[in-house]
N, C-alpha and C positions, 0 to 999 in steps of 0.2 A: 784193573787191567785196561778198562777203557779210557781212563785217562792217560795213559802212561802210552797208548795207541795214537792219541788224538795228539799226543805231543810231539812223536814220530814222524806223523802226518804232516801236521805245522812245521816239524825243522824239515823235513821233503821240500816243504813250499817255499822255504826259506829260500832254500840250495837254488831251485826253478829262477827264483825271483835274482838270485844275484848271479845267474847264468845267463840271463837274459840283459841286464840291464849290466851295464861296462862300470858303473859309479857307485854301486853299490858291491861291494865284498864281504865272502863269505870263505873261512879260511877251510873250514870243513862241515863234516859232520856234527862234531861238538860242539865247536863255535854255534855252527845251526840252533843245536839242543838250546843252549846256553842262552844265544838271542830270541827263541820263542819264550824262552823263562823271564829273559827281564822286558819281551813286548806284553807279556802277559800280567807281569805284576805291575806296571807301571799302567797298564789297561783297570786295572781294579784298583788303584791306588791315587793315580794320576789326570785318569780319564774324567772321572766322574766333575770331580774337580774345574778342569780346565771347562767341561760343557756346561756347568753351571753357569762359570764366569761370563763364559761366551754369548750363553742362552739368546739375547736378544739381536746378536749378529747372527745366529744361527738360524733364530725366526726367519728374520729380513730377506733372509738368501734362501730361504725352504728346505734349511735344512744342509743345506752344500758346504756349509759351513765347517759340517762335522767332519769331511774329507779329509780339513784343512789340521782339526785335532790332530785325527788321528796319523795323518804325514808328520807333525812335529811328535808325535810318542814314539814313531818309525825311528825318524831321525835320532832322538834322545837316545834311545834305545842302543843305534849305531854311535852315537858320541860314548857313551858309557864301558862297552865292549872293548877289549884288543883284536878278537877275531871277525867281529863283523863292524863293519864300517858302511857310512852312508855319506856320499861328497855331495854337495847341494840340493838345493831348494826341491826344485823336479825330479831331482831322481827319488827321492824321501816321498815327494806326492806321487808318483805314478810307483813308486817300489813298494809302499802301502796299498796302493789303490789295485795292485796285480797281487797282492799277498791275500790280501781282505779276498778276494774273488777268488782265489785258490782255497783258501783254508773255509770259503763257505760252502764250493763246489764241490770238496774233498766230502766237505763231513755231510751234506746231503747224500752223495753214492756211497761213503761206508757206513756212517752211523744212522742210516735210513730207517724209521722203524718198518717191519716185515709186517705187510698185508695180506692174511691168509682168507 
């Protein structure tokens, strides 16, 4: 149940993310669902991967680097899809970089653990 919550959450963030930026589309709700499924497998599949490769460009720049991953898995993501789509370079970095910031700030106020 809690995954199936956190996934909700993320296509929410999805929707936020492609209302906000004009370059980025998102056809619906499903589309949404759909593109947090394949930002996610290709997060655990893809990711690992590409930071490996990169590791020592990633050092050099403290790390800033990884932005740059994580904006080309955005965009893959939107290349891959019919319903969600991602048009250039920047809107891919700043459409990751407002999703990544939503979906961390979401799951902090819901899946917070309760301090009694």
């Amino acid at each position: 149940m809690n995954m199936l919550l956190h996934w909700v959450v993320n296509a929410l963030a999805l929707l936020v993310v492609g209302a906000l930026f004009k370059n980025i589309r998102v056809k619906g709700f499903g589309s949404a669902l759909l593109g947090v499924l394949v930002i996610g497998i290709l997060n655990v599949f893809l990711g690992p991967v590409l930071q490996f490769l990169a590791l020592p460009v990633t050092f050099l720049t403290l790390g800033l680097f990884a932005l740059v991953i994580n904006s080309v898995l955005f965009w893959i993501a939107g290349s891959v899809l019919e319903g969600f789509a991602v048009e250039g370079c920047f809107a891919a970095f700043f459409g990751s970089l407002v999703y990544s910031l939503l979906t961390t700030l979401a799951g902090r106020l819901l899946f917070a653990p309760v301090v009694a």
